[in-house]
C-alpha positions in Angstrom: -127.6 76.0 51.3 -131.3 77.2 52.5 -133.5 77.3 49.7 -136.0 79.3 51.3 -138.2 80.9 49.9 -137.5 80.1 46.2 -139.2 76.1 47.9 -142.0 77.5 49.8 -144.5 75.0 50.1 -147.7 75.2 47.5 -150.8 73.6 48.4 -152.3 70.9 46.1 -156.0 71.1 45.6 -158.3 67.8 46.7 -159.0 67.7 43.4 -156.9 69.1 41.0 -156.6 68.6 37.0 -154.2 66.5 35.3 -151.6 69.4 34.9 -152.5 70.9 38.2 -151.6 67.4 39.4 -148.1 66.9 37.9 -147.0 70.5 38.5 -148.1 69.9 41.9 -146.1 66.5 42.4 -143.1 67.8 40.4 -142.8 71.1 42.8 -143.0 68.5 45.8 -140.6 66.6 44.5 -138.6 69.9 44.0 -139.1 71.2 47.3 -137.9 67.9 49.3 -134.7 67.7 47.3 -134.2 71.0 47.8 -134.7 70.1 51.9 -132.7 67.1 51.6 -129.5 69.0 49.6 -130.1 72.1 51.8 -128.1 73.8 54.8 -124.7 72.2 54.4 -121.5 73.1 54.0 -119.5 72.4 50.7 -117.5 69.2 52.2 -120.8 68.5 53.6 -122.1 67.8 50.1 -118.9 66.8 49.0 -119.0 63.6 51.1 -119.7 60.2 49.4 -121.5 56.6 51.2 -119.3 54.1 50.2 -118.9 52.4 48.0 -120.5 54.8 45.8 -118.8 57.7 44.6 -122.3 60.2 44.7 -122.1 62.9 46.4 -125.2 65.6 47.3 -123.4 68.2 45.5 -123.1 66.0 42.1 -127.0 65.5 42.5 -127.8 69.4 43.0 -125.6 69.8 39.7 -127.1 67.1 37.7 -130.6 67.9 38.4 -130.1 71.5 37.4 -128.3 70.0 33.7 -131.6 67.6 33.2 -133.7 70.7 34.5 -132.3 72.6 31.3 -132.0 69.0 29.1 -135.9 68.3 29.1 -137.5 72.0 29.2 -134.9 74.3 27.7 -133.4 71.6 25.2 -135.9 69.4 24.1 -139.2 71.4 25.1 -138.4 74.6 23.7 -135.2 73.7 21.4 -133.1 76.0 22.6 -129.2 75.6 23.6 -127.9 74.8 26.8 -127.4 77.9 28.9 -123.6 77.9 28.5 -122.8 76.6 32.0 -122.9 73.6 30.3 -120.4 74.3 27.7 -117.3 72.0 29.4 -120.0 68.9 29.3 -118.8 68.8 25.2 -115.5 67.7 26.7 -116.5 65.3 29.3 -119.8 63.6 29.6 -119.6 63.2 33.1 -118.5 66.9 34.1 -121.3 67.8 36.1 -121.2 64.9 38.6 -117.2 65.4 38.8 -117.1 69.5 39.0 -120.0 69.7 41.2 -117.0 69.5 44.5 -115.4 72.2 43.7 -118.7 74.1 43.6 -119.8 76.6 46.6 -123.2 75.6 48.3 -124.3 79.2 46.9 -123.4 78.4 43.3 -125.0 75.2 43.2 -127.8 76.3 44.7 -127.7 79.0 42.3 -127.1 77.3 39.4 -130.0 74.8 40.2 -132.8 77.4 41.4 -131.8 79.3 38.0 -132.3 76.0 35.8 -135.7 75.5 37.9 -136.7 79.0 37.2 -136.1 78.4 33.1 -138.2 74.9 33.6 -140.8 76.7 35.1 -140.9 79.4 32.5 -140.9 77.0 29.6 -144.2 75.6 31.1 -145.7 78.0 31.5 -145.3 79.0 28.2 -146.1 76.3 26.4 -149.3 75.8 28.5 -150.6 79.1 27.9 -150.8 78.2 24.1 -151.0 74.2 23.8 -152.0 71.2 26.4 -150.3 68.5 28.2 -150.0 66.4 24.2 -148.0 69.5 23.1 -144.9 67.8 21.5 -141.3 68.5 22.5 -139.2 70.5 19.8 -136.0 68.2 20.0 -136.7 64.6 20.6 -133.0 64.2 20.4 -133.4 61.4 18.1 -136.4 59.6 19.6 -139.8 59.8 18.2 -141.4 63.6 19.7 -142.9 63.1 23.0 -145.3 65.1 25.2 -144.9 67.6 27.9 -146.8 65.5 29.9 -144.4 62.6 29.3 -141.8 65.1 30.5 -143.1 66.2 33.6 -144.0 62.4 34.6 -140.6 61.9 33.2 -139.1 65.0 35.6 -140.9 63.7 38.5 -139.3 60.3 38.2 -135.9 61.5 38.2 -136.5 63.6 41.0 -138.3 61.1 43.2 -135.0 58.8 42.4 -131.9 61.4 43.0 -134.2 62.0 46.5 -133.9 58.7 47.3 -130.1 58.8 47.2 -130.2 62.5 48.7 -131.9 60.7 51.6 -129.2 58.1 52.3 -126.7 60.9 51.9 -127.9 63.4 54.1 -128.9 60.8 56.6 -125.1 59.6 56.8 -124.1 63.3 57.1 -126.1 65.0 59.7 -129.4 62.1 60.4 -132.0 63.7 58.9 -134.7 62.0 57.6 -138.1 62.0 56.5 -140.1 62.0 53.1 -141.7 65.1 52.9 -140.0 68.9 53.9 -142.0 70.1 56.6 -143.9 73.2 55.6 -142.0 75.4 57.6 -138.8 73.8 56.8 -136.3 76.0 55.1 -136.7 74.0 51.7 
C-alpha cells in the first residue's frame, strides 16, 4: 500500500506563519501514517495486538471518515461522500468493514478523503483566515478552522501512535518520522 508520491515529503520553512505551521504539521502527520499503514498486504493490516481489536486497516478507514467529518461535513457543510452511506446503519462500520477492504481501496479511499480536506482549505483560506467558522458545528457552538486543523493533527498524531505498535508487531518497523525518501 505505497503511498508514494500522493506523501512526498514538503519542507517546513524555519519560520513559517501560523497556517503555514499547522498545514505543515498536519501533512507530517499525514505522511508518517501514511508510512506507518503503507506496503502491506490486506491480512497484513488486518492483523490485531491483543487484546485490542484495532487493526491498521480500521485506522486507514477511520481517518479517511474524520478526513471527510471535519472538512467536507462540518467545514464546508456538505454531505458525506456516499461511501459512507452504510455508517447510518452501524456506527462502528468503518472500523469493522475496513478487513474486507483491499490495500488499494483503502488507500484509495483515504488519499481521496485527503484530497477533499485539502481542497476545502484551500478554499476557505483563499477567502477567510484561520477564525473562519465551520458551517456545521453538529450541535456544538461554531468553531474555527484553526481549531480543526489542531484538532486534525491531534487525531492523527494519536491513530500513529497505535499504527506504530501495529506495524511494529507486524513486520518491526519503527521510527517517528518517514524518511524522506521513504515510500510514504
Amino acid at each position: 500500500m505505497s503511498l508514494e508520491p500522493a506523501m512526498a515529503p514538503r519542507p517546513m520553512p524555519p519560520a513559517p506563519g501560523e497556517a503555514e505551521a499547522l498545514l505543515g504539521a498536519l501533512h507530517r502527520n499525514r505522511r508518517t501514517f501514511a508510512w506507518k499503514t503503507g506496503g502491506l498486504t490486506a491480512e497484513q493490516l488486518g492483523r490485531t495486538l491483543a487484546p485490542s481489536t484495532l487493526t491498521l486497516a480500521g485506522l486507514v478507514k477511520h481517518l479517511a471518515l474524520v478526513e471527510d467529518h471535519y472538512f467536507t461535513h462540518q467545514l464546508l457543510g456538505e454531505d458525506y461522500p456516499g461511501v459512507w452511506a452504510p455508517m447510518a446503519a452501524e456506527a462502528d462500520w468503518e472500523w469493522n468493514s475496513a478487513v474486507h477492504d483491499t490495500p488499494e481501496e483503502l488507500r484509495a479511499l483515504w488519499l481521496a478523503a485527503v484530497e477533499r480536506s485539502e481542497r476545502a482549505v484551500e478554499t476557505v483560506l483563499r477567502e477567510h483566515d484561520l477564525d473562519h467558522r465551520v458551517a456545521q458545528p453538529d450541535g456544538h457552538e461554531p468553531f474555527s478552522l484553526r481549531r480543526v486543523l489542531v484538532d486534525m493533527i491531534e487525531e492523527y498524531a494519536r491513530h500513529t501512535g497505535h499504527a506504530d505498535l501495529l506495524r511494529e508487531s507486524i513486520d518491526g518497523l519503527t521510527g517517528e518520522d518517514a524518511p524522506p525518501h521513504a515510500s510514504a
